[in-house]
C-alpha positions as CSV (number, residue, x, y, z in Angstrom):
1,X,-11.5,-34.2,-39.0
2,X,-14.5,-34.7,-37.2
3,X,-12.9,-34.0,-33.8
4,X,-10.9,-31.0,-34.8
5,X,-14.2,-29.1,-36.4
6,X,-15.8,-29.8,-32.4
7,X,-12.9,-28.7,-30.8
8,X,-12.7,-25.0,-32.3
9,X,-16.3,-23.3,-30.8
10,X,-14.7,-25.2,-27.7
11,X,-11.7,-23.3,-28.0
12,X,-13.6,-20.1,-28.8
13,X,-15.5,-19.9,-25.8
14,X,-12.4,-20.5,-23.9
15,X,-10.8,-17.5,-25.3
16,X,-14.1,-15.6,-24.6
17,X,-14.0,-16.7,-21.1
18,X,-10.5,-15.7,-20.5
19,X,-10.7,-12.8,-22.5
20,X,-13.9,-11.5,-19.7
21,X,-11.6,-13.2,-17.0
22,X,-8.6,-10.6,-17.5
23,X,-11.5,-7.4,-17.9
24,X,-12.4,-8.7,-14.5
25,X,-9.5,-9.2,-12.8
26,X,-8.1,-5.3,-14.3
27,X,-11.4,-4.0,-13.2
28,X,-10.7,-6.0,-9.8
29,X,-7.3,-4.3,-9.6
30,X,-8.2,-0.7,-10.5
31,X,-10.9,-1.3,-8.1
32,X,-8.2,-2.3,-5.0
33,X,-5.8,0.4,-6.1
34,X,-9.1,3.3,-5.6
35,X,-10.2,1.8,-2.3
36,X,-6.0,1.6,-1.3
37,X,-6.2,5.4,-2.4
38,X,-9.0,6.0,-0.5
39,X,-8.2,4.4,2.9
40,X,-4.6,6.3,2.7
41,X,-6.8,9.7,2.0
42,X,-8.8,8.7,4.9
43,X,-6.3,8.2,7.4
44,X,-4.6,11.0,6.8
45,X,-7.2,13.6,6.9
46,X,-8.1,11.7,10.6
47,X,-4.5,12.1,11.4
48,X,-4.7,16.1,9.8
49,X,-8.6,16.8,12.4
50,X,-6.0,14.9,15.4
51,X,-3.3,17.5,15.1
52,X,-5.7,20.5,14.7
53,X,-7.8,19.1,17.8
54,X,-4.7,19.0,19.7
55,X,-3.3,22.7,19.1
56,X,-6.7,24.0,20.0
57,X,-6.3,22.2,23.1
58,X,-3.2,23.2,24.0
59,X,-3.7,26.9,22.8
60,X,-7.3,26.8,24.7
61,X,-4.7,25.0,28.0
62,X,-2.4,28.1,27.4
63,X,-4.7,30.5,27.3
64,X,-6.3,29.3,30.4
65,X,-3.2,29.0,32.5
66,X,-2.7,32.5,34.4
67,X,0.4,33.9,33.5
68,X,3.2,34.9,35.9
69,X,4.5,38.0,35.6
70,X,8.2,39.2,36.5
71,X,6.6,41.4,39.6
72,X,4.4,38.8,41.6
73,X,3.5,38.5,45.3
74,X,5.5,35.0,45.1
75,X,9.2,36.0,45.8
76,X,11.8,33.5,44.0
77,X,14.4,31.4,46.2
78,X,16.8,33.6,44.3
79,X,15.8,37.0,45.5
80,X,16.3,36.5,48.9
């Protein structure tokens, strides 16, 4: 009897332990699935400022470029 009565706070700090043990490892989880969140956010705002940049560059190129008109000084092969 002896034996069984130092066995249960044994027990019941073993269910306390594993009873902090599974807040941890949810808070762990919740914790991984924010910073998943976040990196996914992150990458694709980066990828959203890349296309942006990249039409302003090629509207600034465009804009740049002189344009050709139907009446220029350069005759095409096809009007001779």
């Amino acid at each position: 009897m002896s034996a069984l009565m130092n066995a249960d706070p044994d027990f019941a700090v073993l269910r306390e332990d594993l009873a902090v043990l599974k807040r941890d490892v949810a808070s762990l989880i919740e914790y991984m699935k924010c910073g998943a969140t976040n990196t996914v956010r992150n990458a694709a705002d980066q990828i959203d400022r890349g296309v942006r940049s990249l039409r302003q560059q090629a509207r600034a190129e465009g804009e740049a470029r002189p344009r050709q008109s139907a009446t220029s000084s350069k005759s095409s092969p096809l009007s001779r």
